[in-house]
N, C-alpha and C positions, 0 to 999 in steps of 0.2 A: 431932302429930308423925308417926304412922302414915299421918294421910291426905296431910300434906305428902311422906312420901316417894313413893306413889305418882303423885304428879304427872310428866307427861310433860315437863315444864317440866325439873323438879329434876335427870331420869333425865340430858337433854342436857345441861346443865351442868357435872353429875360427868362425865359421857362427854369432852366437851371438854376440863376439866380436867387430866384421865389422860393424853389426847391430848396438850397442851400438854408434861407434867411430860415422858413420853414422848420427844416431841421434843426437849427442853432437853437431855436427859442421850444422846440419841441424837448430836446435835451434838456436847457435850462429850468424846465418844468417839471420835467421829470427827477432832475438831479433835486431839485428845490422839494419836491413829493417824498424824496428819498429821502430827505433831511428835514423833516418834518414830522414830528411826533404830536399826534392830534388827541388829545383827551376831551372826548366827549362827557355830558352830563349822565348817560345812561352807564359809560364806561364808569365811573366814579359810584353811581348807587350799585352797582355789579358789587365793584370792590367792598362799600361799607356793608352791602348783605353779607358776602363770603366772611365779613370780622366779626359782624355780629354772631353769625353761625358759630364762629369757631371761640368766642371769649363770650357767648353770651350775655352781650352789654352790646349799645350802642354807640359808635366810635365820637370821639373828642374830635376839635376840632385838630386837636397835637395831635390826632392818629390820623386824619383825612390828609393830612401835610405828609404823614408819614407815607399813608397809601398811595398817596400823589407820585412820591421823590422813589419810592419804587418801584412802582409802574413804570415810569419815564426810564429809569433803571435798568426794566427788564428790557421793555422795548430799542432803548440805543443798543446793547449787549446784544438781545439775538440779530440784529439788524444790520451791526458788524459780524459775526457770527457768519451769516447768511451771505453778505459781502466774502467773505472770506475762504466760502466755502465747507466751513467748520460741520457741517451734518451733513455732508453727503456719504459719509460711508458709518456713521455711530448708530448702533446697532440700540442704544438706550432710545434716541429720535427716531429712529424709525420704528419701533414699535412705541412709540408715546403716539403718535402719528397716528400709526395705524387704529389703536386702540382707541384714540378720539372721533378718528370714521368710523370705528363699529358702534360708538355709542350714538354718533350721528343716524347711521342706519334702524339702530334698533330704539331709537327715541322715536317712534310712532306710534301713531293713534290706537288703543285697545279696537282688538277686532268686535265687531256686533256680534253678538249672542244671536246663534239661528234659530228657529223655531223650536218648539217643545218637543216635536215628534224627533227632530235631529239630534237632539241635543239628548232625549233618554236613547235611542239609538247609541250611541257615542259613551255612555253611560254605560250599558251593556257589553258593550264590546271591552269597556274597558273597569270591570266591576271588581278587580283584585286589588285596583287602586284605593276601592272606598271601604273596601272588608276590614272587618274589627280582629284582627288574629285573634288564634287560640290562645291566653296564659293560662300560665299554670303558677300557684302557689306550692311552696316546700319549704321545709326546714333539716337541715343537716348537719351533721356529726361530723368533723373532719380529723381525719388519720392520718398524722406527717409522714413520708417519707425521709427526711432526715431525722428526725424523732424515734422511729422502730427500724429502718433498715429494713433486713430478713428478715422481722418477724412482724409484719403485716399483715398477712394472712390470720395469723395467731389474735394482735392485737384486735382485726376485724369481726374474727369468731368470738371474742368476750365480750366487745361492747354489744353485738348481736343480741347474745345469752343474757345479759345486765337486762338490755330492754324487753325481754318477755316477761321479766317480771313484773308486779305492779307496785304503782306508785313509785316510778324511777325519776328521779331527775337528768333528763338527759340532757339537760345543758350543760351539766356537768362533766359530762362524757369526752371524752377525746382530745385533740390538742385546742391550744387555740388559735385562731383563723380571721385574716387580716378583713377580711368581709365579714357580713351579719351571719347569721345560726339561722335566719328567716326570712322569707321573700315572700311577697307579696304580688300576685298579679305581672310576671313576666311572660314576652313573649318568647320564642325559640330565636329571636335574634337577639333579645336584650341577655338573653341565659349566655349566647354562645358569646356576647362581648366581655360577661362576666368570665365565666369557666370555661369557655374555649367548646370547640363543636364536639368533642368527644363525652363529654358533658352533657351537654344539652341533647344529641342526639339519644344516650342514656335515660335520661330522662324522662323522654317522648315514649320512650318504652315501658316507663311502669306501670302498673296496675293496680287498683286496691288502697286505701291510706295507711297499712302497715310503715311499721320501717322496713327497708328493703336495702339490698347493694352490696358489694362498693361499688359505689359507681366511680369510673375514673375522671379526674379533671387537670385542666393544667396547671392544678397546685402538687393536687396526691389524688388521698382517695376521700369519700364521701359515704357514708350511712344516710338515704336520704328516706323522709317521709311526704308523699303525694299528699297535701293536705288540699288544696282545692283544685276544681279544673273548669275551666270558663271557657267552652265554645266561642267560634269561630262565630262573628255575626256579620249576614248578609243585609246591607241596610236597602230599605225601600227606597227609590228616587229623592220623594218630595224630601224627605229625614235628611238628603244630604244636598241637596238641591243646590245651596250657594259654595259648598265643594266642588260639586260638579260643575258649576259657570266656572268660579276660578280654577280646576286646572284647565278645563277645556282653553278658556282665551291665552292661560301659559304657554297649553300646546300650538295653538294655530301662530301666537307670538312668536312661539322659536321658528314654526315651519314660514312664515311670511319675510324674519329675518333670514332663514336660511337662503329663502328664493331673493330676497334683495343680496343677497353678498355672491349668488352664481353671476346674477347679473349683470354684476358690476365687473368681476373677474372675467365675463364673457367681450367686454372691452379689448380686452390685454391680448395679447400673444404672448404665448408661454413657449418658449423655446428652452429647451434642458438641456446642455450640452455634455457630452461626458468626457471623462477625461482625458483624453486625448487632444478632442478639441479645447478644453480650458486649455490645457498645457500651450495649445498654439496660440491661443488667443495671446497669452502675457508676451 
């Protein structure tokens, strides 16, 4: 029996054996892992925040049953799902996916604020961001195109002539017009969302608080009068100070996301195939 056990023969056998048992019960563990749906306590206040959030009340114990039976729910489903192979090629999962690593990525700590001298630097460089545009205030007359046809030109020269007079009511004047007769403090972007850039470009050109025009828009035409003009304002640092922190950690946020999502793709080999080779592939 001594010399049988020293046999190299016996030693593999029992070796294998072990191996075997090993495996059997490593499976059954895992199969028993796979068929096990574990609801934790933390899992459970997860879900009754997510209810409260969304119904503004806090959940019953008939809603925590609910939350429970669906949970369980979700997780046997994608579980088989997964088993099945059901997401390897669904293009709605793979960007649910993906978009949940970018939120993983970009859920990181606000960068520090650098020093003062960097940060008006940075300021500087970037001072178009914090400038108060130009508006301009006006009021205008507007002359339909469907309303006069060819004789716009015509209809333009009388309301003209009407306002040199005094004491004109020129509200009265011309058609009516689905916007106001008055504006107040616009800039050349808010004009050009109103009236379109041929408009607004017009605009920038008048001079004087006469009435002045037509100026053209993309209704018709317009009789307009310059009634205020409000420069451009260059604000001091300190004036915009927590402007300047928040977009600055905006910026650095996207540029540290950016560098986290190279990095991760720097992982990967990217091989492009072109058509040819796709075709052979299939």
């Amino acid at each position: 029996m001594a010399k049988l056990s020293r046999e190299p023969l016996v030693h593999f056998i029992i070796l294998g054996a072990l191996l075997f048992a090993g495996h059997l019960l490593w499976e059954r563990h895992v199969s028993k892992t796979d068929y096990t749906i574990t609801v934790t306590a933390e899992e459970m206040e997860r879900q009754a925040l997510i209810f409260a959030g969304e119904n503004r009340r806090q959940p019953t114990d008939e809603d925590l049953k609910a939350l429970l039976f669906s949970y369980v729910e979700e997780q046997a489903l994608m579980r088989e799902a997964e088993r099945l192979g059901l997401g390897e090629d669904d293009t709605i999962i793979r960007r649910r996916l993906a978009q949940k690593m970018r939120f993983i990525i970009e859920d990181a700590d606000a960068p520090n604020l650098p020093e003062d001298s960097e940060l008006k630097l940075w300021f500087e460089t970037n001072i178009e961001m914090f400038k108060t545009p130009e508006t301009r205030s006006f009021s205008h007359i507007y002359i339909s195109p469907e309303e006069h046809g060819d004789n716009l030109d015509e209809k333009t020269k009388s309301i003209l002539s009407d306002l040199s007079g005094d004491d004109v009511n020129w509200t009265a004047l011309g058609d009516p017009f689905m916007l106001k007769r008055a504006f107040k403090g616009l800039s050349a972007v808010e004009t050009t969302r109103l009236f379109g850039p041929t408009f607004s470009n017009g605009l920038q050109d008048l001079k004087g608080t006469m009435w002045q025009g037509p100026v053209e828009s993309a209704f018709g035409l317009h009789i307009v009068r310059l009634d205020k003009v409000t420069p451009a304002l260059t604000p001091n640092f300190e004036d915009v100070r927590e402007d300047v922190q928040k977009a600055w950690r905006e910026e650095a946020q996207r540029s540290a996301n950016q560098t986290a999502l190279k990095e991760l793709i720097k992982k990967y080999k990217v091989d492009v195939q072109d058509a040819a080779e796709s075709g052979a592939a299939k």
